[in-house]
MIDOSE-1310 file (N, C-alpha, C; in nm, 2 decimals, decimal comma, always signed):
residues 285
xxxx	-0,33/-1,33/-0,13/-0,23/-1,23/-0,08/-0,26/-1,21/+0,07; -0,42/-1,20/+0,11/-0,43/-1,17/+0,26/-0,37/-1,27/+0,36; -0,45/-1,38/+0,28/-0,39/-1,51/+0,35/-0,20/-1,55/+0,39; -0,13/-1,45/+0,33/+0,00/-1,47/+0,33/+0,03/-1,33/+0,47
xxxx	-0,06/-1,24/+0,47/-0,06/-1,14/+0,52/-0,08/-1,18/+0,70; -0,15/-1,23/+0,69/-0,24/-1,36/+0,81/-0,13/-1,48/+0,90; -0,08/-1,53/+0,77/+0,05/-1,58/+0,82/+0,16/-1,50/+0,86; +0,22/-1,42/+0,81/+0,33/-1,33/+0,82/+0,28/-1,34/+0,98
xxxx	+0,16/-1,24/+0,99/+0,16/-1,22/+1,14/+0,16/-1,32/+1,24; +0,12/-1,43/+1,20/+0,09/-1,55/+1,32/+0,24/-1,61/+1,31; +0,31/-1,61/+1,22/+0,47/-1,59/+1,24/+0,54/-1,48/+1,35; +0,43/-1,43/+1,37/+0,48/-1,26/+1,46/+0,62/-1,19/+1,35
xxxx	+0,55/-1,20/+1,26/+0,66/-1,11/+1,17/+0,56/-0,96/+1,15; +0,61/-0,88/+1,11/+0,55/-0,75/+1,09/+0,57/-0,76/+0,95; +0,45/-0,71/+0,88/+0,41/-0,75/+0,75/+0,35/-0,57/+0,64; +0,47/-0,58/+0,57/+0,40/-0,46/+0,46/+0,30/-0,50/+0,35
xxxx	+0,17/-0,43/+0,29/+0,15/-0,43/+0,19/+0,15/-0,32/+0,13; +0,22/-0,34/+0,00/+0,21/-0,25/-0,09/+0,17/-0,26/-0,21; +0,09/-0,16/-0,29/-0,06/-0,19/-0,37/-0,04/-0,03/-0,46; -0,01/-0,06/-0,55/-0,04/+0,06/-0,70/-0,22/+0,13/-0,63
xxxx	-0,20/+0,26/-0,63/-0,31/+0,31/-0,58/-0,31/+0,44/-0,74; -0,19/+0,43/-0,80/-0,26/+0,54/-0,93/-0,11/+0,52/-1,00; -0,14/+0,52/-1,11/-0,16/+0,48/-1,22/-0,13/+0,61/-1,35; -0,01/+0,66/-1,42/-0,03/+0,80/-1,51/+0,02/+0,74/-1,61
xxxx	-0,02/+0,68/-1,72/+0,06/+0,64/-1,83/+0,08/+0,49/-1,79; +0,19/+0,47/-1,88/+0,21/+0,33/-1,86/+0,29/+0,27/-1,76; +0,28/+0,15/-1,74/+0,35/+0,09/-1,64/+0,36/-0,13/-1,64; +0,43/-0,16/-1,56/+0,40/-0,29/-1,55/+0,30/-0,35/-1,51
xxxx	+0,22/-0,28/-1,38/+0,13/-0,34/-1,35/+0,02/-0,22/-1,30; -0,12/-0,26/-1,31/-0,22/-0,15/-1,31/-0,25/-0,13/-1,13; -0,29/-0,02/-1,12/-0,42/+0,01/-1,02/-0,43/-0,10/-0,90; -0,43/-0,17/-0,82/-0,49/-0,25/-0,73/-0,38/-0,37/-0,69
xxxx	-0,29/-0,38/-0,77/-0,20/-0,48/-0,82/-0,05/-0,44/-0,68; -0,07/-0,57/-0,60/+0,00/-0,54/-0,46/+0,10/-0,64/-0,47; +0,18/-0,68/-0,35/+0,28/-0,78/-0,30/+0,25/-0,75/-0,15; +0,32/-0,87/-0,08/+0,27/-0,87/+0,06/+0,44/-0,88/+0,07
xxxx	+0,53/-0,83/+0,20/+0,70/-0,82/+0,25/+0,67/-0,88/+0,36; +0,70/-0,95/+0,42/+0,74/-0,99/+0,56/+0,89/-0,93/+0,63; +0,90/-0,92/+0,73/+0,99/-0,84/+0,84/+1,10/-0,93/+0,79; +1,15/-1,04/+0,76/+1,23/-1,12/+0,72/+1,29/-1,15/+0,56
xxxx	+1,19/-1,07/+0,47/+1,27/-1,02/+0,36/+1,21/-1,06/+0,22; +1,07/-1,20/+0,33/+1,00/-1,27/+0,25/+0,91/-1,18/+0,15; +0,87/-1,23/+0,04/+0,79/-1,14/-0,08/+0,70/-1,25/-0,17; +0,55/-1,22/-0,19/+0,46/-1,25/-0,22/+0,41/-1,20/-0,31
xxxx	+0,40/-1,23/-0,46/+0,32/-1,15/-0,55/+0,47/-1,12/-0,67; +0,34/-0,99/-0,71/+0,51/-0,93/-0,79/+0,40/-0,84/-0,84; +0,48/-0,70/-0,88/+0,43/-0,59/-0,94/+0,54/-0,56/-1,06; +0,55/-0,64/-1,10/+0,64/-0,68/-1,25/+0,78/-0,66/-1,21
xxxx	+0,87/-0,70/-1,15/+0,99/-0,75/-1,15/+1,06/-0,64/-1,10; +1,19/-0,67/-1,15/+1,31/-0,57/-1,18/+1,34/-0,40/-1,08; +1,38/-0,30/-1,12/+1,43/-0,28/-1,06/+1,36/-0,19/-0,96; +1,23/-0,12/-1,04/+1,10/-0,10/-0,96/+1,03/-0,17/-0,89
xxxx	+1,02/-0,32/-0,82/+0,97/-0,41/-0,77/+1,06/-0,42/-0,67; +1,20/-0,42/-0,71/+1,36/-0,43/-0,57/+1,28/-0,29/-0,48; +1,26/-0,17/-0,58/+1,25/-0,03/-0,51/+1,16/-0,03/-0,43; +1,05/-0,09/-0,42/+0,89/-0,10/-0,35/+0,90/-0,18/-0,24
xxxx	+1,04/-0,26/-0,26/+1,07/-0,41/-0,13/+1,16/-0,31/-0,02; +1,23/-0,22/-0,08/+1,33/-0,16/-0,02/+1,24/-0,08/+0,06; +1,17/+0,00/+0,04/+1,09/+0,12/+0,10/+0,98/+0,01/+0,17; +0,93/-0,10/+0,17/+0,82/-0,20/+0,23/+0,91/-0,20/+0,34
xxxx	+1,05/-0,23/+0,35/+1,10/-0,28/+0,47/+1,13/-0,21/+0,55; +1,18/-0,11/+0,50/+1,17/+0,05/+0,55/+1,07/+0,11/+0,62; +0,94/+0,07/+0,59/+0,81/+0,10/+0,67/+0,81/+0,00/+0,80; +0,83/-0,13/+0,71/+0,82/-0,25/+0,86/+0,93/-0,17/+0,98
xxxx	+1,03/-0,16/+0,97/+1,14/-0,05/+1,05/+1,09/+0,02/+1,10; +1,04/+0,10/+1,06/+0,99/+0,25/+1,12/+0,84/+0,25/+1,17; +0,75/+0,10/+1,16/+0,61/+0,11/+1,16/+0,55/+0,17/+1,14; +0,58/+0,29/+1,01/+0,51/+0,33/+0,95/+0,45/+0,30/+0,84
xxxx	+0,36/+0,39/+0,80/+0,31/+0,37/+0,59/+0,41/+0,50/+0,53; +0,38/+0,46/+0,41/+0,47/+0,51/+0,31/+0,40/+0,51/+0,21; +0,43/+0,68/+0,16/+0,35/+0,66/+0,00/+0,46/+0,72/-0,10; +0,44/+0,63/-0,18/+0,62/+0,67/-0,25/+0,56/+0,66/-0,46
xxxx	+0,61/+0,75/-0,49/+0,61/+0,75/-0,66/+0,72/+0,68/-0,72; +0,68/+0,63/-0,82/+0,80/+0,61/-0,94/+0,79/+0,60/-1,04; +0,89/+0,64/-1,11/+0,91/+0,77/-1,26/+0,97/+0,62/-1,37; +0,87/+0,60/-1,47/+0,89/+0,53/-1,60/+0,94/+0,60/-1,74
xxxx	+0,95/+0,73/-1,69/+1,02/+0,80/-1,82/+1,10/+0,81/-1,89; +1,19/+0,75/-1,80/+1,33/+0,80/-1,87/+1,36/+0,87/-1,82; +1,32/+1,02/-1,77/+1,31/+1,15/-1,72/+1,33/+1,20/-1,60; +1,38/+1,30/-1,53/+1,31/+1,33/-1,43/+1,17/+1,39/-1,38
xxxx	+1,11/+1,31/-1,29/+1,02/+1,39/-1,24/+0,98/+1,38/-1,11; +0,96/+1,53/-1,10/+0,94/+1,57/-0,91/+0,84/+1,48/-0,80; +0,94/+1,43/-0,75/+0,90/+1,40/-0,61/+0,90/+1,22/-0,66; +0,98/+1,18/-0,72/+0,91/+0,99/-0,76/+1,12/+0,99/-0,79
xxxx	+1,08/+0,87/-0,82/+1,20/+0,75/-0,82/+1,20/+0,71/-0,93; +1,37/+0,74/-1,02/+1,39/+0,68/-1,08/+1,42/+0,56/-1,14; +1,31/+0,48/-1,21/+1,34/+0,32/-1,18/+1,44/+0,30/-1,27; +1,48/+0,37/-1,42/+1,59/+0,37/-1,50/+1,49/+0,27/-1,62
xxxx	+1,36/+0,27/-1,63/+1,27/+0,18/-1,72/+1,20/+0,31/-1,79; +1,16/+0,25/-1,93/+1,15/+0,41/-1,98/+0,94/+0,31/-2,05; +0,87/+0,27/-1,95/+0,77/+0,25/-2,01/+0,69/+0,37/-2,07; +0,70/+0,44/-2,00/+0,61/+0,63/-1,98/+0,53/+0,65/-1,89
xxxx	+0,52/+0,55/-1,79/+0,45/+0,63/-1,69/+0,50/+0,66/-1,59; +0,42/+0,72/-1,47/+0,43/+0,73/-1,34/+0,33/+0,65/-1,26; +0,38/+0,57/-1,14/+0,32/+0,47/-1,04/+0,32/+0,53/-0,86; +0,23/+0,53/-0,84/+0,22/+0,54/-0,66/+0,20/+0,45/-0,61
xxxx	+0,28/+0,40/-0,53/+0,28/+0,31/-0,46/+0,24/+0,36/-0,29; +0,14/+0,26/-0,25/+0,10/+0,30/-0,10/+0,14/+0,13/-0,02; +0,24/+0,18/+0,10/+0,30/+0,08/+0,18/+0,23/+0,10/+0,30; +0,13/-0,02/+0,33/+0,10/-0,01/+0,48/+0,14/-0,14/+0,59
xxxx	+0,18/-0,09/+0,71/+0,23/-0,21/+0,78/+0,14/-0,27/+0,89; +0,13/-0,39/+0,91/+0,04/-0,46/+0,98/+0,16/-0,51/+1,07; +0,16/-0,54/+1,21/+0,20/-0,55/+1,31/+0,09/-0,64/+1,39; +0,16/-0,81/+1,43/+0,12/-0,90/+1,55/+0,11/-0,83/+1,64
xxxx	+0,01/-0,84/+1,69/-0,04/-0,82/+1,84/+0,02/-0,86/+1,94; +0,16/-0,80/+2,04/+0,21/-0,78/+2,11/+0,13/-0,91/+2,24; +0,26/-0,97/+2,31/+0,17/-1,01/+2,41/+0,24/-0,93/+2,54; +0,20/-0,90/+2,62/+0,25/-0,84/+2,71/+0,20/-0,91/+2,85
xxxx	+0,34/-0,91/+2,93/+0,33/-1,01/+3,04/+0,33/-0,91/+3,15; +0,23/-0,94/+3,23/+0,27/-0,86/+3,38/+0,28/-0,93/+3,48; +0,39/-0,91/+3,54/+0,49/-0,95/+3,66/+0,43/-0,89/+3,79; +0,33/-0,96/+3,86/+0,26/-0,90/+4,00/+0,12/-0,84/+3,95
xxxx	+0,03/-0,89/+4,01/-0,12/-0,92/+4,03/-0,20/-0,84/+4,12; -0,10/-0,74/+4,16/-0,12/-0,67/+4,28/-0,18/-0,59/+4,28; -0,16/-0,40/+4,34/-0,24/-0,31/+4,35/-0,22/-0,22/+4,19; -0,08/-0,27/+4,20/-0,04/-0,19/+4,02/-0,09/-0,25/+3,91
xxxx	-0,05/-0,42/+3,94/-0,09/-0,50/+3,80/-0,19/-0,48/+3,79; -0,31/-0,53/+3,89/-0,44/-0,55/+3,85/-0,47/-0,40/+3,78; -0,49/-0,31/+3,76/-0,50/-0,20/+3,72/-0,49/-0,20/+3,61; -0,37/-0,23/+3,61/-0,27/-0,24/+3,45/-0,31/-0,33/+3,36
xxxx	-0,29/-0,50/+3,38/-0,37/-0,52/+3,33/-0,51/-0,51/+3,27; -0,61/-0,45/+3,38/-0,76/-0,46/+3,32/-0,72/-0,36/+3,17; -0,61/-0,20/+3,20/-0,62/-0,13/+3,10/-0,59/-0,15/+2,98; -0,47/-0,24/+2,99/-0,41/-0,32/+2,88/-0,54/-0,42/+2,82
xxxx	-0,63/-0,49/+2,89/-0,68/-0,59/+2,82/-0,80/-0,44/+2,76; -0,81/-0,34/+2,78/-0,93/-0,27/+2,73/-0,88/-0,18/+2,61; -0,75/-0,17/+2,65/-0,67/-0,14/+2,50/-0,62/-0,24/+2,39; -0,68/-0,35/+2,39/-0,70/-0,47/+2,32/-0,61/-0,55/+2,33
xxxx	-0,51/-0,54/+2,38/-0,34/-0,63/+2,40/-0,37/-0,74/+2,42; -0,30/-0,83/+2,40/-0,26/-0,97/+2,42/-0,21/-1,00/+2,65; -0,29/-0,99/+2,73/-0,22/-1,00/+2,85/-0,22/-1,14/+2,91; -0,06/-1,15/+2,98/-0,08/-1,25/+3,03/-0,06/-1,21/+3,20
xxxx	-0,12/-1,25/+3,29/-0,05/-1,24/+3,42/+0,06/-1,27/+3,51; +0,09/-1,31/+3,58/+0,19/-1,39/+3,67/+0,22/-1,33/+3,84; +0,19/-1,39/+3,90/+0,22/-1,34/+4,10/+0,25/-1,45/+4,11; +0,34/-1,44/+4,23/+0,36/-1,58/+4,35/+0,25/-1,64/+4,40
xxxx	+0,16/-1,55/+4,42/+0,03/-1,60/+4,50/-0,08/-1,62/+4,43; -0,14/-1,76/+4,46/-0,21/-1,77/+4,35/-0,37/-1,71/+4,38; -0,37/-1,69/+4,49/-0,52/-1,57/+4,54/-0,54/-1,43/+4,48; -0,39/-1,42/+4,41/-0,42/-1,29/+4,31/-0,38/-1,34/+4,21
xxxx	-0,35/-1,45/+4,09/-0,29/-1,47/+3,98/-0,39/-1,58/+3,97; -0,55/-1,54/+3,89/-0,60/-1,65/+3,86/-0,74/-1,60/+3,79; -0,83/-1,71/+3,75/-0,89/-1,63/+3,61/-1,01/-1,56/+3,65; -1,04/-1,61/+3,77/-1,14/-1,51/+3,86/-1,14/-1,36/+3,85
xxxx	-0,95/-1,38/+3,86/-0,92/-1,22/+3,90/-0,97/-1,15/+3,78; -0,89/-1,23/+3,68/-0,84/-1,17/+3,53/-0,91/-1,26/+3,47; -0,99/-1,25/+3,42/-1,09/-1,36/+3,36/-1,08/-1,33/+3,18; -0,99/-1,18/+3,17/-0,97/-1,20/+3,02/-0,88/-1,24/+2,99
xxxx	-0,73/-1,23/+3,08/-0,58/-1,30/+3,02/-0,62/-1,41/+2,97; -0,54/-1,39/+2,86/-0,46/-1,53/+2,80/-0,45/-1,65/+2,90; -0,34/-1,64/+2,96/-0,32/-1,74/+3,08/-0,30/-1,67/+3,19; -0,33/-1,72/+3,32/-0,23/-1,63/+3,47/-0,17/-1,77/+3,53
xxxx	-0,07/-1,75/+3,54/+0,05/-1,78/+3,61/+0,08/-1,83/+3,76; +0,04/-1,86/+3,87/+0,12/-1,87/+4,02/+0,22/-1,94/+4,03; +0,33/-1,89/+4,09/+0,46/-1,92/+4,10/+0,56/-1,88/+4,17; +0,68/-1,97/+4,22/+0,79/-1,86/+4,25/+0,86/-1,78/+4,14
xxxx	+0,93/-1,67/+4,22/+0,97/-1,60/+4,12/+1,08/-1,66/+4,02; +1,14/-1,72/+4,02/+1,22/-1,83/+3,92/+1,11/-1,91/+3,79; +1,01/-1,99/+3,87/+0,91/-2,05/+3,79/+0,88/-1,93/+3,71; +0,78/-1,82/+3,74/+0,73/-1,70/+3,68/+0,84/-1,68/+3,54
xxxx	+1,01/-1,66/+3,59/+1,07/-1,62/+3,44/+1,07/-1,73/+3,39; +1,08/-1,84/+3,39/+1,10/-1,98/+3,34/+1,00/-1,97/+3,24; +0,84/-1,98/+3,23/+0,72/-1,94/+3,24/+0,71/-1,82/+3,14; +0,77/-1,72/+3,12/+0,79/-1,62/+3,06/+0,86/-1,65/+2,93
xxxx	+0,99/-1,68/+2,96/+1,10/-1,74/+2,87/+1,03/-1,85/+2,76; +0,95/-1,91/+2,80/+0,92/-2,04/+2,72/+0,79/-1,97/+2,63; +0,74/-1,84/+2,67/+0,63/-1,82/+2,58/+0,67/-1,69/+2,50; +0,75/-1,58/+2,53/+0,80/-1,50/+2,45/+0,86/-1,45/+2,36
xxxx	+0,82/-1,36/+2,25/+0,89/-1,38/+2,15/+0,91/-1,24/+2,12; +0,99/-1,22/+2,01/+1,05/-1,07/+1,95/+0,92/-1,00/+1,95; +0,89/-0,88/+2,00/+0,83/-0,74/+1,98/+0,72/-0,73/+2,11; +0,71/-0,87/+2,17/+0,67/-0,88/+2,31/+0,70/-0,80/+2,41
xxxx	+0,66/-0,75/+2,52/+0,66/-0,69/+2,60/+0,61/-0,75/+2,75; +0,76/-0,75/+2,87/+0,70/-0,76/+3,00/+0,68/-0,64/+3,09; +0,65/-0,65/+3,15/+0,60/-0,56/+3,30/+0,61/-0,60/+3,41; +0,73/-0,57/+3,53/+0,79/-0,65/+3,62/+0,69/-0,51/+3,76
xxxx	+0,61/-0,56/+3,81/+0,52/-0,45/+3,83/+0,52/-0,51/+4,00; +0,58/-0,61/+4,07/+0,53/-0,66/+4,18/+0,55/-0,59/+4,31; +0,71/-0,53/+4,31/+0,74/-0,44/+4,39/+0,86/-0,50/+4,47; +0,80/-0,64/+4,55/+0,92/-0,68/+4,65/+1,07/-0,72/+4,52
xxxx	+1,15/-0,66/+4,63/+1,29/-0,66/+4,57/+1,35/-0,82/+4,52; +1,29/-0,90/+4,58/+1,34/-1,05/+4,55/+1,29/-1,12/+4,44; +1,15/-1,08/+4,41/+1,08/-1,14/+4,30/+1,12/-1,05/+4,14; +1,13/-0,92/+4,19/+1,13/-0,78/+4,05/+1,29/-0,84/+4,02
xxxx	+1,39/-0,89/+4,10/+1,51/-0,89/+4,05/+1,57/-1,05/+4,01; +1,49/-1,13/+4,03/+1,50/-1,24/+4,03/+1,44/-1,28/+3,89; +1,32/-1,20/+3,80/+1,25/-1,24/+3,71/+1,32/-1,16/+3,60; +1,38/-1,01/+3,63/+1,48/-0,98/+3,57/+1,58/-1,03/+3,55
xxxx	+1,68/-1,04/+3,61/+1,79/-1,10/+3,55/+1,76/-1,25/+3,50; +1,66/-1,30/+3,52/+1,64/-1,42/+3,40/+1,63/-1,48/+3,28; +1,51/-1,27/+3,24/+1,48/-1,30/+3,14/+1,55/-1,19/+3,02; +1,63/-1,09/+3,11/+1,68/-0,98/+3,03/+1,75/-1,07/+2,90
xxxx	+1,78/-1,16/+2,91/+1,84/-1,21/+2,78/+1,76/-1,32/+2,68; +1,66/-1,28/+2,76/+1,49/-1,37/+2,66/+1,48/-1,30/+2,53; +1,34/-1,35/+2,46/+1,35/-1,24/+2,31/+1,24/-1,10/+2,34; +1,21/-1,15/+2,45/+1,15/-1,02/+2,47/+1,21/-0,87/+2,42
xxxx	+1,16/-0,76/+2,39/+1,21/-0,66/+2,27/+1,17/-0,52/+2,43; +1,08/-0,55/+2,50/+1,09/-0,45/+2,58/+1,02/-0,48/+2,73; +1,14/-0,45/+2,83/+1,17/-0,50/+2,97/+1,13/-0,37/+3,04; +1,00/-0,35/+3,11/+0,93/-0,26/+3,20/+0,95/-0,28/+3,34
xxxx	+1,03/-0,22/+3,45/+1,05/-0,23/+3,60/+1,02/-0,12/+3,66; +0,91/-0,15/+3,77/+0,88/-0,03/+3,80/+0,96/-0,06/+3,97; +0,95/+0,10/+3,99/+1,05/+0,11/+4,10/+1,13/+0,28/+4,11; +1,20/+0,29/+4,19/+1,21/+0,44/+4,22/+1,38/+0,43/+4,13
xxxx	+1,42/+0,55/+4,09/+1,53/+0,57/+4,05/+1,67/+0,52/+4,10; +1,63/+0,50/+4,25/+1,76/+0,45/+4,34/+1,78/+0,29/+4,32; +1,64/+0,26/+4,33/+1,62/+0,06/+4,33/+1,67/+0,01/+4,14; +1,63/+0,14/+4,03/+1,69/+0,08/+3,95/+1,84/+0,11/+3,93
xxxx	+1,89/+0,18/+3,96/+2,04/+0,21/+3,95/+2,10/+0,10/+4,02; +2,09/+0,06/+4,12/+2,09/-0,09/+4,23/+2,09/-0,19/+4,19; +1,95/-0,23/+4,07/+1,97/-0,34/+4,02/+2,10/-0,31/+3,86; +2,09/-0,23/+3,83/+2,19/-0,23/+3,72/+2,32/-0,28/+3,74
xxxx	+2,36/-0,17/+3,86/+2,46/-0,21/+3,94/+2,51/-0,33/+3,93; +2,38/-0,42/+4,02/+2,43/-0,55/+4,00/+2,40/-0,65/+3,91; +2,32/-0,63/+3,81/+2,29/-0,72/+3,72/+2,44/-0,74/+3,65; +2,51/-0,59/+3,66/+2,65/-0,57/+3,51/+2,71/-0,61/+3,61
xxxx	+2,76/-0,61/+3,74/+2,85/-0,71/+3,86/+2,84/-0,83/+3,83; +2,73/-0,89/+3,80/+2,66/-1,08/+3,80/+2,70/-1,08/+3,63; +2,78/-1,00/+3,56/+2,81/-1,04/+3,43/+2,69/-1,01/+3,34; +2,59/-0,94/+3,34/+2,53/-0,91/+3,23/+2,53/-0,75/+3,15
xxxx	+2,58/-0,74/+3,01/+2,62/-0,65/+2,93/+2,54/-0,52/+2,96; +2,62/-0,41/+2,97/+2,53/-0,32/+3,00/+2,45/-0,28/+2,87; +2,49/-0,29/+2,74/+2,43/-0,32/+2,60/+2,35/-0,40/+2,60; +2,33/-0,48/+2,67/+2,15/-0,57/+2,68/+2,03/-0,48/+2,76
xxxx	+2,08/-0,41/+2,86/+1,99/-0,35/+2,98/+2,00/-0,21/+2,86; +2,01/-0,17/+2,80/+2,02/-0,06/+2,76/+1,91/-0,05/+2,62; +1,91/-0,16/+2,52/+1,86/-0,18/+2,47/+1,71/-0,27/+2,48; +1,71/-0,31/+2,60/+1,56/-0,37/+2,66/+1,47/-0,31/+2,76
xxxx	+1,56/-0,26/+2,90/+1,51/-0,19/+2,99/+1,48/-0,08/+3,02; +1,36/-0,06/+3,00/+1,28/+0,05/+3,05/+1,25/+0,08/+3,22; +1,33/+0,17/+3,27/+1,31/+0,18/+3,41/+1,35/+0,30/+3,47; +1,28/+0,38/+3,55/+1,15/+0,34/+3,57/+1,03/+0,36/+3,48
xxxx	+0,95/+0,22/+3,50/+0,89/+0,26/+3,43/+0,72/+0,35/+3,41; +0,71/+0,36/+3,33/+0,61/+0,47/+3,34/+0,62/+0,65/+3,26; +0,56/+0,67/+3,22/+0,59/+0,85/+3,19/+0,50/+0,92/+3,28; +0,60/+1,02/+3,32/+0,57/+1,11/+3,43/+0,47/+1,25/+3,38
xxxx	+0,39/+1,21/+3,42/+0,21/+1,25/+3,45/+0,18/+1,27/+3,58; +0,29/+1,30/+3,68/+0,29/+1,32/+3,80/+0,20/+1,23/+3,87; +0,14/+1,07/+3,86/+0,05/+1,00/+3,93/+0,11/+0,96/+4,03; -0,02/+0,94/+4,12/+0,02/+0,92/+4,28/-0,09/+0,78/+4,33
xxxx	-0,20/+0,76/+4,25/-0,28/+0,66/+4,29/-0,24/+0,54/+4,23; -0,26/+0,41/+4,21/-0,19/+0,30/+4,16/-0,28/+0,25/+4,05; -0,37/+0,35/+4,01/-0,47/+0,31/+3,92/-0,38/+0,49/+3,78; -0,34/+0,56/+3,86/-0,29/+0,66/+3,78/-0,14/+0,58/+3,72
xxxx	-0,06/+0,56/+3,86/+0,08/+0,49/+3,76/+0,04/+0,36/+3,66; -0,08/+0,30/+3,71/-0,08/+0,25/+3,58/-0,14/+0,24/+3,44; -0,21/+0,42/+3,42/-0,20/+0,45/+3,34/-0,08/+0,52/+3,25; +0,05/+0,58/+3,32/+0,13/+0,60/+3,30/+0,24/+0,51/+3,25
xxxx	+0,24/+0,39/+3,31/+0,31/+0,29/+3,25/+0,22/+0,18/+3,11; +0,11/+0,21/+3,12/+0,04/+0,19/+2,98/+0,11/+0,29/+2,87; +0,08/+0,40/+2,92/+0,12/+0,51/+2,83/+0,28/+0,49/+2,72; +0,36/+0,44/+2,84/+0,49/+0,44/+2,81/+0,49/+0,28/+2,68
xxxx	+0,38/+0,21/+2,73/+0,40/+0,08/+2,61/+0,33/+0,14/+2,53; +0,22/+0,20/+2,50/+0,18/+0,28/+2,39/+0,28/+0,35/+2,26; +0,35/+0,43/+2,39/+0,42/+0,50/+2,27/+0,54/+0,45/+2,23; +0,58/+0,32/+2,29/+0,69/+0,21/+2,25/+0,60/+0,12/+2,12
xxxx	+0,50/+0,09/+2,11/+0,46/-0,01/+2,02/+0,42/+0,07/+1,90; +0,36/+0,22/+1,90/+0,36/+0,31/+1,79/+0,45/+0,36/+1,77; +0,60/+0,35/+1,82/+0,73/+0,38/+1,77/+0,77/+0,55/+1,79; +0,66/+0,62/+1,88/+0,67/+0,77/+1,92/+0,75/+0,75/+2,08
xxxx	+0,90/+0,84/+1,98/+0,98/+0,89/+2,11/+1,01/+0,76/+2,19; +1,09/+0,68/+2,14/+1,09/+0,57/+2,25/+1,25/+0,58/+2,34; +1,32/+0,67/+2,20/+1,47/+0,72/+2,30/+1,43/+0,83/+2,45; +1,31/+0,83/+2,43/+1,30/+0,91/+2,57/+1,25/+0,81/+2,72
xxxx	+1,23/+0,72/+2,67/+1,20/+0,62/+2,83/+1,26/+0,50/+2,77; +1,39/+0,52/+2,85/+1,46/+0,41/+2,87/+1,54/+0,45/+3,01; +1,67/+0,32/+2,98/+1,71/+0,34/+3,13/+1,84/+0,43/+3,13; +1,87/+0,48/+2,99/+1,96/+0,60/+3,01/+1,90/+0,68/+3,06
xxxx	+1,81/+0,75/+3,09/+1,72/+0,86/+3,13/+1,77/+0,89/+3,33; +1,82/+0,75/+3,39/+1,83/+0,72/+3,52/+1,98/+0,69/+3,50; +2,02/+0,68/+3,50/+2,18/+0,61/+3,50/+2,29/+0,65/+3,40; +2,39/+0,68/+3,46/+2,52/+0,70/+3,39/+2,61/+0,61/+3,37
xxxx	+2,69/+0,62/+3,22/+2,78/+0,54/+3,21/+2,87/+0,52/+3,31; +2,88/+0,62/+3,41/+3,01/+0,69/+3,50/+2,99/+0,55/+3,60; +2,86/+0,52/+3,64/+2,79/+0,45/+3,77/+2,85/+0,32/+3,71; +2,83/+0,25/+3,56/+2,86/+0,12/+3,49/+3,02/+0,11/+3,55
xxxx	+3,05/+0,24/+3,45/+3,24/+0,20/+3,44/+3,31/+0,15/+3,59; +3,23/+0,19/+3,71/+3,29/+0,26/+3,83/+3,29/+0,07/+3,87; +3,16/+0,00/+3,85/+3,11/-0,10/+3,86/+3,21/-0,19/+3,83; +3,22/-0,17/+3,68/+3,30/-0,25/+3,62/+3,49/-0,25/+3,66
xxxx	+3,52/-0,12/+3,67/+3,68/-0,12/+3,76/+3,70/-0,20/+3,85; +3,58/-0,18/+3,94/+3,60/-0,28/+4,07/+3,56/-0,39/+4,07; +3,53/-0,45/+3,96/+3,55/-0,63/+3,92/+3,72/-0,61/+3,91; +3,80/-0,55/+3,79/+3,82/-0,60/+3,74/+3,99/-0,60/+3,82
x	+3,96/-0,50/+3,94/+4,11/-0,46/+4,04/+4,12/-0,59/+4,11
């Protein structure tokens, strides 16, 4: 079962298990007696079938969703009883089921090597993340610097998304951290439609409204930027040193990957639909 659990993740699937932790009367299967869910629907094992086994998949996938656990009852009586689920099986007992979710280790890419990245990454690699680097220059993008990344990167900013694109995958996370306007908007708009699940730009409120502007001018959905980009990024902890914002933009991937408040840092927070529509009219006059 672990070994299915092991896979799930090196799939980068997010993976429930759920395991009978008690046991009141009778039931299908005892005490210890689990299945392993995959984010994809896949199921391993069996805790005796039918319509209490559908109920356990249902609530497994529901945790993978929510990246939470879950501790859920269900009722074999016939009967009602408080606080459990009726499976409509009249064995006589009652079952607790405990759902816990395991979650692949995120890789997270940072875009610029610089006074922000470097920071950022060391904190990221100390908060155990998966980091990869990437700058144009390769006097700051190399393993001397970063000697724990995964890989680091030198490149133009084109190469850099190219480079990105080819290693990313769903629940991944970049960080577009470099600053000059040619490289932060060039690696953006290349990859906003990668599988990356969450797009970090740091920059002042005016530079992202700017790029929005023109990313949805150059034809890209404002329902993609909306649902990936995070910008600005960072939560505001009032930092002013570049070792502070990038604990603040750590912060913001923290509470993105623990699934706390994540409708509060995004790029609606900075921008109105008013600014999109106004955009969009004047294509279309």
């Amino acid at each position: 079962m672990f070994s299915k659990v092991l896979e799930g993740l090196n799939k980068r699937f997010k993976v429930a298990i759920a395991t009978i932790v008690d046991k009141k009367g009778s039931g299908p299967r005892d005490v210890g007696a689990k299945i392993v869910v995959w984010e994809d629907g896949s199921v391993f094992g069996t805790l005796g079938g039918g319509p209490f086994e559908r109920g356990v998949i249902d609530h497994a996938l529901k945790a993978i969703k929510e990246g939470k656990p879950l501790l859920v009852k269900f009722s074999f009586t016939g009967r009602k009883v408080e606080n459990a689920i009726d499976t409509g099986l009249i064995c006589g007992g009652v079952l607790t089921v405990y759902i816990d979710v395991a979650k692949p280790s995120p890789k997270i890419f940072v875009v610029g090597a610089g006074r922000i990245g470097k920071p950022l990454a060391d904190i990221l690699n100390i908060l155990g993340y998966r980091v990869y680097v990437a700058d144009p220059l390769i006097e700051l993008a190399n393993k001397e610097v970063f000697p724990y990344a995964e890989e680091v990167f030198a490149g133009s900013p084109e190469d850099i998304a190219e480079y990105i694109i080819k290693r990313v995958d769903k629940n991944d996370i970049v960080l577009i951290v470099h600053g000059e306007i040619n490289v932060d908007y060039t690696v953006l708009k290349k990859i906003i439609n990668s599988k990356a699940s969450f797009i970090g730009l740091l920059g002042s409120k005016r530079k992202v409204i700017e790029f929005i502007k023109r990313l949805v001018s150059e034809g890209i959905p404002y329902s993609v930027l909306k649902n990936k980009l995070h910008a600005p990024i960072g939560i505001d902890i009032g930092s002013r040193t570049p070792e502070e914002i990038a604990v603040s933009i750590a912060s913001e991937v923290i509470a993105w990957i623990n699934n706390s408040h994540r409708e509060n840092y995004s790029v609606l927070n900075v921008v109105s639909s008013k600014v999109v529509d106004e955009v969009i009219n004047k294509m279309n006059k």
